[in-house]
N, C-alpha and C positions, 0 to 999 in steps of 0.2 A: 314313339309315335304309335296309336290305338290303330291296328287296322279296320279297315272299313269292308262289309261284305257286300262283296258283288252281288247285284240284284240279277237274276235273272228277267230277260225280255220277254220271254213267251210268256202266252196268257196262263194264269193262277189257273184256270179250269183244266188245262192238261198238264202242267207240271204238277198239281199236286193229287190230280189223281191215278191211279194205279188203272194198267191196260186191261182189269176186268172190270171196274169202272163204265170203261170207255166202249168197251164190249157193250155191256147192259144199256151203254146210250143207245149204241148201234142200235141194236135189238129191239129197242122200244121204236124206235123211227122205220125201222123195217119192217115191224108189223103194222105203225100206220100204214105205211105205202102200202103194204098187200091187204088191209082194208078198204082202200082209196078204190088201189085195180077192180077188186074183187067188185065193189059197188057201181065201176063202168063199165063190168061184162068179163071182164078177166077172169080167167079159171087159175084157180091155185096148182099148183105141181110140187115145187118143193122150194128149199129155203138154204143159202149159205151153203150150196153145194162144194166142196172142194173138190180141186182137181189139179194135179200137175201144172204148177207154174201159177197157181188163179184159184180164185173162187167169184161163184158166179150168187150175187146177191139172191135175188129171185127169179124162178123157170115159171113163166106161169104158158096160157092157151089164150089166145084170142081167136076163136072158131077153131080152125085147124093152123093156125100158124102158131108155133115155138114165141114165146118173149123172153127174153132174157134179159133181166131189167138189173141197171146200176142201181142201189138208192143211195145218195149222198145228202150229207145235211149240214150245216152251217150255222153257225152260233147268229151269228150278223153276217152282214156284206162285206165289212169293213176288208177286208182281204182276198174278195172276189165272191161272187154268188157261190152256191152250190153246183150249180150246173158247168160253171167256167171252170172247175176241178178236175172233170174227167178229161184228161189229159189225152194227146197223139198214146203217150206209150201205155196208157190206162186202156184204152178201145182197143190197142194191141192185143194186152192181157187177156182182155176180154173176149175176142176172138177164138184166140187159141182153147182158152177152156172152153167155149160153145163149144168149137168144134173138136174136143176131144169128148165130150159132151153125148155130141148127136155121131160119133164115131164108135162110141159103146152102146149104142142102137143100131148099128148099121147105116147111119146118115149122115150126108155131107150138106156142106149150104148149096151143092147143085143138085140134091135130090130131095130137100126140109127145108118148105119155107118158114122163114123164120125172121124174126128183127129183133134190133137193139136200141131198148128203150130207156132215158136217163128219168128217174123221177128224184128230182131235184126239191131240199125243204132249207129256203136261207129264212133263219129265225120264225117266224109264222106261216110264212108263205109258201105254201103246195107248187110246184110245178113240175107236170108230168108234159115228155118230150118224146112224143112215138116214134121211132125210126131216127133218134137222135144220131146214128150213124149204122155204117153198112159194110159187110164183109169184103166192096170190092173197093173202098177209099183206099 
């Protein structure tokens, strides 16, 4: 009897590409996004900051307030928006590198105001979420 080979279920677009691939996608959609801020007032800071436990997408300024934005992006909906990705233990993550973050400057979230912005891209569609959560949830 001829075996037959298991198909895999995940979609063709990440099983057959390689995670610098997927890297380079990132990358491209995160420099939209910090095109997007930048053109509603947003000051750039830096990019794909690592840090202990996390990496913080983009740091930008909204006047004098800290942003520290998710950017997520989404082939389709089919498996939930972009914005429905960032998870309870994703804003966790997030947390913790902010505030290791604004702890290598001498600041904490009771002395730098600051927020946590999700700029969400499911297939075409932009959607930026200001204060999409907060240090004390």
């Amino acid at each position: 009897m001829a075996s037959v080979p298991l198909r895999n279920h995940r979609s063709d677009a990440i099983v057959g590409k390689p995670k610098s691939n997927r890297r380079q996608i990132g990358a491209q959609y995160e420099l939209l996004a910090r095109q997007y801020l930048e053109r509603a007032g947003l000051r750039f800071y830096a990019a794909n900051v690592t840090l202990r436990g996390g990496e913080l997408d983009l740091i930008m300024c909204d006047g004098d307030i800290w942003v520290f934005i998710e950017v997520r992006y989404r082939k389709s909906s089919l498996y939930g928006d972009a914005a429905a990705s960032v998870s309870y233990t994703k804003q966790r993550r997030l947390l913790r590198s902010a505030a290791i973050w604004l702890a290598e400057r001498d600041g904490s979230f009771e002395t730098t105001d600051c927020r946590f912005d999700v700029l969400a891209i499911t297939g075409s569609q932009l959607q930026w979420l200001p204060n999409a959560f907060t240090a004390t949830e």
